[in-house]
C-alpha positions in Angstrom: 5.8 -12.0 -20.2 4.0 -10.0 -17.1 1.6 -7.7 -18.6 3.2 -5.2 -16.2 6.4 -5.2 -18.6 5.0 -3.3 -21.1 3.6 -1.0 -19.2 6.6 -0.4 -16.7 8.8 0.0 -19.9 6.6 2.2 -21.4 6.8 4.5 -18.3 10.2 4.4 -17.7 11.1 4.7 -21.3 13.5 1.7 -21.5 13.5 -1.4 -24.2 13.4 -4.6 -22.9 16.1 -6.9 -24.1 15.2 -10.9 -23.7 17.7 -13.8 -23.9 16.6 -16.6 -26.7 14.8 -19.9 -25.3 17.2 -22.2 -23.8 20.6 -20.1 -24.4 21.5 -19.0 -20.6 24.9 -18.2 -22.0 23.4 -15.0 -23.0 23.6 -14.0 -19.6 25.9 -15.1 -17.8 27.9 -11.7 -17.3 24.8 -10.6 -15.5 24.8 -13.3 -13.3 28.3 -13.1 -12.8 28.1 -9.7 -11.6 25.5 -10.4 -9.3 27.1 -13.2 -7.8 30.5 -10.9 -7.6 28.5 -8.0 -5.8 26.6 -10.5 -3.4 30.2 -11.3 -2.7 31.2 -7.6 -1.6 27.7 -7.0 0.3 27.3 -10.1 2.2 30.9 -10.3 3.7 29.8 -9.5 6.7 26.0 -10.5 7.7 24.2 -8.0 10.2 20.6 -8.6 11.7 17.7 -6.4 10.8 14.4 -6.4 12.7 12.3 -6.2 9.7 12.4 -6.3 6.1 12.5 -2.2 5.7 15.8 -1.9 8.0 17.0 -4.8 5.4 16.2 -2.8 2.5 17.7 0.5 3.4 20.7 -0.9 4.6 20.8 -2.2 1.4 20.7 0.8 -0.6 23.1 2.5 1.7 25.6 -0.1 1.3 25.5 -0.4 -2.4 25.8 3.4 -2.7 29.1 3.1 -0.4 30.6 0.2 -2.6 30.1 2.7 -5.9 32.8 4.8 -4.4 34.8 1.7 -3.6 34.6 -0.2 -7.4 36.5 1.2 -10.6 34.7 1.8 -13.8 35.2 -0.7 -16.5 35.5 2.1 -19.2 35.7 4.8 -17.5 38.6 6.7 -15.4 37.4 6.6 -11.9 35.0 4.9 -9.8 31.6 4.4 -10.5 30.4 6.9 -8.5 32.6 9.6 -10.2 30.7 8.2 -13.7 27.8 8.7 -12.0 28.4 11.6 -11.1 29.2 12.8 -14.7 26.5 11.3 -16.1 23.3 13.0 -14.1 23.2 16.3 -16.0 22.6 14.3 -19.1 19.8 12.5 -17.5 15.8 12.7 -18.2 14.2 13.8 -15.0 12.8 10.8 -13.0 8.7 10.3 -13.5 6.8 9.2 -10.5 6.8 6.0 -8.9 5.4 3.0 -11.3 2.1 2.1 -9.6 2.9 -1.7 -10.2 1.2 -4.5 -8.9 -0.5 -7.8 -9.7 -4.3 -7.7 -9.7 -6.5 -10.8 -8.9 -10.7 -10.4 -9.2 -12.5 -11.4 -5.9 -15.8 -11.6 -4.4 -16.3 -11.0 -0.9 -17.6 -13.5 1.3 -20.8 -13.2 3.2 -18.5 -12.7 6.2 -17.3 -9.7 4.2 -13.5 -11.5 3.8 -11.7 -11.7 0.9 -8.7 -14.6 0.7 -5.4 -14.4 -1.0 -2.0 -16.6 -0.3 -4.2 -18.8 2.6 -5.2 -15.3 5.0 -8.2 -13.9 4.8 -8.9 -9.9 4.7 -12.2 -7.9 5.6 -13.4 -5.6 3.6 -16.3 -3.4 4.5 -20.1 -4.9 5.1 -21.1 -2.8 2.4 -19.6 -5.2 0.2 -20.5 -8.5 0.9 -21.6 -10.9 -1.4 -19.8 -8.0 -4.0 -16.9 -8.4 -6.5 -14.0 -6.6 -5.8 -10.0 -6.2 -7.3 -7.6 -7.3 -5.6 -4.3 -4.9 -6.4 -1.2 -7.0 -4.6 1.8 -5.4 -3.6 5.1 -6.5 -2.0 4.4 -5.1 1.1 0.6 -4.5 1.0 -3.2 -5.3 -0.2 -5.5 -2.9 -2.0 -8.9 -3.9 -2.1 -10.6 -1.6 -5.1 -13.9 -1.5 -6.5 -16.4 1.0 -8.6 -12.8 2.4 -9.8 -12.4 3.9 -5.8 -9.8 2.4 -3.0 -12.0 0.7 -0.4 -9.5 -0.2 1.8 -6.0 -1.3 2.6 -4.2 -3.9 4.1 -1.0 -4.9 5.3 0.5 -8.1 3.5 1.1 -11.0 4.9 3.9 -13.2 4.2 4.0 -17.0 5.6 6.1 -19.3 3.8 5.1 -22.1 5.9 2.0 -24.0 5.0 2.1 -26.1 8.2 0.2 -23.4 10.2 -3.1 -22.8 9.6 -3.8 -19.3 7.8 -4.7 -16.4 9.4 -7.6 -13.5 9.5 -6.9 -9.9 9.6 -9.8 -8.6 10.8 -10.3 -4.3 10.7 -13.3 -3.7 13.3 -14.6 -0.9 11.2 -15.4 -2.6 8.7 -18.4 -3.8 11.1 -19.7 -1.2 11.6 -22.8 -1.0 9.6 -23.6 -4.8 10.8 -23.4 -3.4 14.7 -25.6 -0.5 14.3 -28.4 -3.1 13.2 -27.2 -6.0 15.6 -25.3 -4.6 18.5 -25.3 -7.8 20.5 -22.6 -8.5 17.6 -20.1 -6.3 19.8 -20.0 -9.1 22.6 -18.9 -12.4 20.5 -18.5 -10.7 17.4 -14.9 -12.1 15.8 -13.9 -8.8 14.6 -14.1 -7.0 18.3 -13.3 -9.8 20.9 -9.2 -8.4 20.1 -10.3 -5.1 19.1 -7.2 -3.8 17.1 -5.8 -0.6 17.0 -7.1 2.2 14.9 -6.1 2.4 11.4 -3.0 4.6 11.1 -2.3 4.5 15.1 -2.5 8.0 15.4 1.2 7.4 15.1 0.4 8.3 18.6 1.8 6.0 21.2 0.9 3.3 19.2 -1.1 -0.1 19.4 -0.5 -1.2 22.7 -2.2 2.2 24.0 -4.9 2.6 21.8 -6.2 -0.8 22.2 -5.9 -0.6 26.2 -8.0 2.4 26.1 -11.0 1.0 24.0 -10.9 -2.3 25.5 -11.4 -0.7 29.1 -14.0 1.5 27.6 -15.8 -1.9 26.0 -15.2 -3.6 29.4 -17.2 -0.6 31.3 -20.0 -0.1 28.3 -20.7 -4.2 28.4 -22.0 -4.9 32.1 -24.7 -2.1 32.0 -28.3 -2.1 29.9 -28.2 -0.6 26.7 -24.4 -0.4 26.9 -23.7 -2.5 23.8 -25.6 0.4 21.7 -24.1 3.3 23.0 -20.5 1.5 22.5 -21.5 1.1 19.1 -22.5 4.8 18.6 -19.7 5.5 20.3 -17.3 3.7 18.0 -19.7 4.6 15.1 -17.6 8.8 16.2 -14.5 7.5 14.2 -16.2 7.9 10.8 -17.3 11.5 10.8 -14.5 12.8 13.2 -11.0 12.3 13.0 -10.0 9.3 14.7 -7.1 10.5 17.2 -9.8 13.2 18.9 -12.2 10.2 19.5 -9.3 8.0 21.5 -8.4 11.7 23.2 -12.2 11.7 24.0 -12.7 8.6 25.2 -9.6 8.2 27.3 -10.6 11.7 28.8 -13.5 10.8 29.7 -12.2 7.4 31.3 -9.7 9.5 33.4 -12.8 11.4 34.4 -14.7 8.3 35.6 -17.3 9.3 33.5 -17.3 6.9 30.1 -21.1 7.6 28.8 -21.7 8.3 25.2 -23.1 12.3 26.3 -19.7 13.1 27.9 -17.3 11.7 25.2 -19.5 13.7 22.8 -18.8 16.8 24.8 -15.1 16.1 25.1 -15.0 15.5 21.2 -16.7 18.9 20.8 -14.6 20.6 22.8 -11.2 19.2 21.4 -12.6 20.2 17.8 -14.4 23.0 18.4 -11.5 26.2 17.5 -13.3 28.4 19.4 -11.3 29.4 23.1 -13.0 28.4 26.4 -10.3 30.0 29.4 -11.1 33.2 28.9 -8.4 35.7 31.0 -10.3 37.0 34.1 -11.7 40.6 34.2 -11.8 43.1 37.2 -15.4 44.7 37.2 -15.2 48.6 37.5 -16.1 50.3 41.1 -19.3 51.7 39.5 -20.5 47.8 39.4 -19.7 46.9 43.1 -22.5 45.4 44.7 -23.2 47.4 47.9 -26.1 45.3 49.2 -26.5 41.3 48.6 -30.1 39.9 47.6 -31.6 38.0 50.4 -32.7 34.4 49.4 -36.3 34.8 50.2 -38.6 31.7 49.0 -41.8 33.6 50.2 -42.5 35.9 47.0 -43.1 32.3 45.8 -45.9 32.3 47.4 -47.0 35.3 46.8 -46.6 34.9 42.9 -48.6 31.6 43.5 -51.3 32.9 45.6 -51.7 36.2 43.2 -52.6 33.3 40.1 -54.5 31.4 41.8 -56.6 34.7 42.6 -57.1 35.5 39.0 -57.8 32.2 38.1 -60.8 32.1 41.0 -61.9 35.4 39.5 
């Protein structure tokens, strides 16, 4: 037994109820009914695109076929005994944090490896143990009881192809500040990949464009490979979206220098309003008569010092 069981039981507040050893006869209604429902679902076999259109076509199909099946018991369908049941229920707790946790120690390359991949985890960690909290659809890397970061899963049934590294550039980033050559050959930023969470802004395809133009421009001039590393180095003190606003600002501009994506960032944080609405002067502040640009007091200032310096 999963040492999850208990504690998913306990949370829920059910019993579990086992079959005896060898004695599959104890469940065979279950499996008939499965087999009978499979039958009702599967009749006719669309195509989903991922595995989360699967699942929620899933749900909203088996919530149509209540409506659609008569209680065994009960007058009515199942979703009418479902219906008369609720008020009686216990209020559902929140979601069971259940996964399956593994103890791992990071690699020198600060990589971690599970199911054949291979997952970064920040430099600070290297040569570190870490947990390892698997989940069906993703991998939470956990140590000194605080989330270090998380990945999405990978799932490969094939062990013909060779298994892959997920790579998360900012994890890096404390091994580029002290090595910035790094940023040319470095595995982690030759595919630079998009920012964590996207922005949910346009998306991959756009945020990568932007910082690999930026890397492009940064990487044929001296000094550029620090000043792209500072510059990346923005996304963990300021919110990531205002840095790719920044930067891709400043590469409309034509001006993609470390000073000016500073000053754009600024500016897009900063609350305070810059257009100010225009205002009329009064008459009483006209200017009647416009200063002449005379250079020659210049000289007079200059020649007056140089007198008290002689005396």
């Amino acid at each position: 037994m999963h040492s999850m069981l208990p504690r998913g039981a306990s949370h829920y507040v059910f019993e579990p109820e086992f079959c005896n050893p060898a004695a599959g006869w104890e469940k065979g209604q279950v499996e008939k009914n499965v087999r009978d429902a499979r039958n009702r679902l599967w009749q006719v076999m669309p195509v989903f695109k991922d595995l989360e259109e699967l699942n929620q076509w899933l749900e909203d199909r088996c919530i149509a076929l209540w409506s659609e099946i008569a209680h065994r018991e009960l007058a009515g369908s199942v979703a009418d005994a479902w219906e008369a049941e609720k008020p009686m229920l216990m209020v559902l707790p929140p979601a069971f944090d259940g996964f399956v946790e593994h103890s791992k120690r990071v690699s020198p390359t600060c990589l971690i490896t599970f199911e054949r991949n291979r997952y970064s985890v920040p430099a600070s960690f290297a040569n570190r143990p870490v947990s390892l909290r698997v989940y069906p659809e993703r991998l939470v890397i956990v140590a000194e009881g605080q989330t270090v970061c998380t990945h999405d899963r990978i799932i490969d049934r094939s062990h013909r192809k060779p298994g892959k590294v997920i790579y998360d550039w900012r994890h890096y980033l404390a091994v580029i500040q002290r090595k910035p050559g790094a940023l040319r050959n470095g595995a982690p930023f030759t595919e630079m990949p998009p920012f964590r969470h996207l922005f949910l802004w346009k998306r991959t395809c756009r945020a990568t464009d932007i910082f690999r133009r930026l890397q492009n421009h940064m990487l044929r001039k001296d000094g550029g490979d620090r000043e792209m590393v500072d510059i990346l180095s923005l996304v963990l003190h300021h919110d990531e979206g205002a840095v790719l606003r920044a930067v891709e600002l400043a590469l409309e501009a034509g001006v993609p220098t470390k000073t000016h994506i500073l000053n754009l960032l600024h500016r897009l944080i900063d609350p305070k309003q810059t257009d100010h609405p225009e205002i009329e002067p009064p008459d009483a502040l006209a200017l009647e008569t416009a200063p002449k640009a005379n250079v020659d007091r210049y000289d007079d200032l200059r020649q007056a010092r140089e007198n008290r310096n002689a005396s």
